[in-house]
N, C-alpha and C positions, 0 to 999 in steps of 0.2 A: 442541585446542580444538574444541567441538560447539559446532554453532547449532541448535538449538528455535525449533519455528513455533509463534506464536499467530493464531489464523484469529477474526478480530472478526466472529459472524451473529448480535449482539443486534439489536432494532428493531425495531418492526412496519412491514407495509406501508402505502405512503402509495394515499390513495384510487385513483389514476393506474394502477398497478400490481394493484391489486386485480382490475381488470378481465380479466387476462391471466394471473392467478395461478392458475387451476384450482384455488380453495380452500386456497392454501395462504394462511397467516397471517403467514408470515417470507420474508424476500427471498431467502435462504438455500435455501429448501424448495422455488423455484418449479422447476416440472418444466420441463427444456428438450430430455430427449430420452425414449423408450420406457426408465420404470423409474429415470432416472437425475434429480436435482436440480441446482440449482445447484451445491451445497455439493461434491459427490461430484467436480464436475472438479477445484475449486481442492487439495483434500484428495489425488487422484491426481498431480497437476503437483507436490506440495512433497514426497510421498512419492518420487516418481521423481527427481526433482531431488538431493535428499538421499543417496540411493540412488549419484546419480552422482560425490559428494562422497567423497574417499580414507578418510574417517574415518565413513563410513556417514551424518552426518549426525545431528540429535537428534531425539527425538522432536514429535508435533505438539498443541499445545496447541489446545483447544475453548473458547472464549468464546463462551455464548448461552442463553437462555433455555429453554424447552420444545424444543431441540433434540436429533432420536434422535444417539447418539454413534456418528460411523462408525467400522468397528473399526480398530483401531489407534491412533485419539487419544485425549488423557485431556481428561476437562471440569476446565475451572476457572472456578470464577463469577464471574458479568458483573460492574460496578460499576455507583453508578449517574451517573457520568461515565466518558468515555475513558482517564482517566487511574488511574482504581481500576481497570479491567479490565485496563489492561496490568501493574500491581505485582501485583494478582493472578495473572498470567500471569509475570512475573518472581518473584514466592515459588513458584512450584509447580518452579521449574525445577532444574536439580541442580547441583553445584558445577561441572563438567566442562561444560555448556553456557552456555558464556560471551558467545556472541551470540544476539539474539532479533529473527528474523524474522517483523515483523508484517505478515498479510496483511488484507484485507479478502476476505469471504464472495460477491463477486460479481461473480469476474473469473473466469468460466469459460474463456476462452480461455487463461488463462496454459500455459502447456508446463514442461516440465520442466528443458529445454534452457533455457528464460530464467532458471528458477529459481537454477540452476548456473552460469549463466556471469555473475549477479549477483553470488552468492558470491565468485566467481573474480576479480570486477573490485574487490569490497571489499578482497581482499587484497592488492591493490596495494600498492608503496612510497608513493606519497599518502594511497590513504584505508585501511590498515591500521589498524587500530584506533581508528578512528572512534565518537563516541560515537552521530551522528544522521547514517544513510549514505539518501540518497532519491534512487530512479532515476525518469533524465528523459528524455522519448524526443523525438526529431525530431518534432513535428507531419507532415511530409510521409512521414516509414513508418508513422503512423497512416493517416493519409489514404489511403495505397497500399495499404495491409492491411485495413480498414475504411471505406468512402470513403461509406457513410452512417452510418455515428457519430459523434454530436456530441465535442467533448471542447473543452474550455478551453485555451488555449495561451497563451505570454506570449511576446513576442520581445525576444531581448537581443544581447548582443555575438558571443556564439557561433552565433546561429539563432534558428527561431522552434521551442520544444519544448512537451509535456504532461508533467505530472508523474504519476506510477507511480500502481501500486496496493499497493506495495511499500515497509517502511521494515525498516531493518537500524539493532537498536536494540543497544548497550551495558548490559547490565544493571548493572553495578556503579554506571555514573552515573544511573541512575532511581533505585537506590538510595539514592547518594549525593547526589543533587540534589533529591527530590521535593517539598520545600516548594516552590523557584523553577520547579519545571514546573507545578504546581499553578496558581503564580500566574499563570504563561504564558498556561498554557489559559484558565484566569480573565477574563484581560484580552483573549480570540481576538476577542472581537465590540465591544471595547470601541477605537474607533479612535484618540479622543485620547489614551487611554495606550498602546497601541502604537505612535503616533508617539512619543511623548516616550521611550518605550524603544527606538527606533531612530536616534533624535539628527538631528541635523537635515541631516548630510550625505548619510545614506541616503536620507531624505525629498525632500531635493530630485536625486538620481539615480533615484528612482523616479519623481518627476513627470517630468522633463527625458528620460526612457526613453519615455515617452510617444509623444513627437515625433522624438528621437534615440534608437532604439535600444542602440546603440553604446556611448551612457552606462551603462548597468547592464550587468554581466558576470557570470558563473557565481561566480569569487572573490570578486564584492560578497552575493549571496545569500544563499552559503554564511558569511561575517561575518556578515551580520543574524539568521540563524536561530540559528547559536552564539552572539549577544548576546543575544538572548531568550531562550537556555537556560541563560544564567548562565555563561558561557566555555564552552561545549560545544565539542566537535571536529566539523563538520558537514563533510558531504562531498554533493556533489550528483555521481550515477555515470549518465555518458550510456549507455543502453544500445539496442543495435539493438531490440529486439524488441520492438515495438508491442501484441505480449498484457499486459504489464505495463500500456502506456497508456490499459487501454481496460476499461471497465464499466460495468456494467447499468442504467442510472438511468431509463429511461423505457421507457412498453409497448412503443415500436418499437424497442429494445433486444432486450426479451423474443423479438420475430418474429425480429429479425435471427439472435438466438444459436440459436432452433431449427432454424432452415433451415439454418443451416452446422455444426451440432454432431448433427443428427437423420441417423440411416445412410440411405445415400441410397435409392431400392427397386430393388432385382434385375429386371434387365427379363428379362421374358418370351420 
């Protein structure tokens, strides 16, 4: 069994980022050290990761627009939702690469090591063969690794965590499911049919979590997501390593990542 990466850098920049972009036009492109882009860390990290996998790993799939194709991955064209660009990314793939590790184009921090030891924790007796596997990290080893970036956290029965930049997909069920993800995605912004596709028990452990943490747990999440995927096998995978937690969304993002990823200067 291979797992093939697809790396999602469609989009243009938002006004915010423009300012900090040195011309570039994609999120993907923006320079964060002498010569190097965004793109070029996350593309290193899923190469070496792969690398460190018994079975070398699969190759890395390109999702994005006017993007130069760094060597070694192949392009497959964007969609024009999220959910054409991943079947696009799932037809290009080969019979032998049966999982599909979706990355987003703007976690330069990720490592190699997080890459690998994600692999390693999908293959677990729980979430082995999972069809929607999403790594969630402790808010407090964001915080410890990154303690000015912002990042979204929800607190539940196990802790207070962020969720990844990372999803470990099952190709055969995108295949086999894509009307009902379709309509999933469909319905992402629409809240009254979301609730009515979460039933009312969910509904009310997601208010009642509010005030009672306690009430919602990792096992209720992971139900809600695999109900909206039409009985999917969902796994939520804690993982240490806070570069999965953390990406680029604002210009003091862009400073943060060149100060700590820019080689430091040789003193004199």
């Amino acid at each position: 069994m291979k797992t093939a990466a697809l790396i999602l850098a469609g989009g243009t920049l938002s006004p915010e980022l423009m300012v900090v972009a040195e011309g570039a036009t994609n999120r993907a492109l923006i320079p964060l050290a002498p010569g190097r882009v965004m793109l070029d860390y996350v593309v290193e990290a899923l190469r070496a990761g792969f690398a460190e996998e018994e079975n070398g790993g699969g190759r890395i799939l390109l999702a994005g627009d006017d993007i130069p194709l760094p060597p070694g991955c192949i392009a497959v064209p964007g969609g024009e939702t999220l959910v054409d660009t991943l079947l696009n990314g799932v037809a290009a793939l080969s019979p032998d690469e049966t999982q599909l590790l979706v990355a987003t184009a703007d976690i330069p921090f990720l490592t190699a090591e997080a890459v690998s030891d994600l692999l390693h924790r999908a293959q677990s007796s729980r979430d082995a063969g999972a069809d929607f596997a999403y790594p969630i990290v402790e808010a407090a080893r964001c915080h410890e690794r990154f303690p000015t970036m912002k990042r979204t956290t929800l607190r539940i029965r196990e802790g207070e965590f962020t969720g990844g930049n990372l999803v470990l997909l099952n190709p055969a069920f995108l295949r086999s499911q894509e009307q009902v993800i379709r309509d999933a995605y469909a319905r992402r912004k629409d809240i009254g049919k979301l609730a009515r596709l979460l039933g009312p028990r969910m509904l009310a452990r997601l208010m009642v979590s509010r005030i009672v943490p306690g009430a919602l747990a990792i096992a209720h999440l992971e139900a809600a997501v695999g109900h909206l995927l039409g009985g999917a096998t969902a796994r939520a995978i804690v993982t240490p390593y806070a570069e999965i937690g953390v990406d680029i969304d604002r210009p003091e993002d862009v400073l943060i990542a060149r100060a700590m990823l820019s080689p430091s200067p040789i003193a004199g």
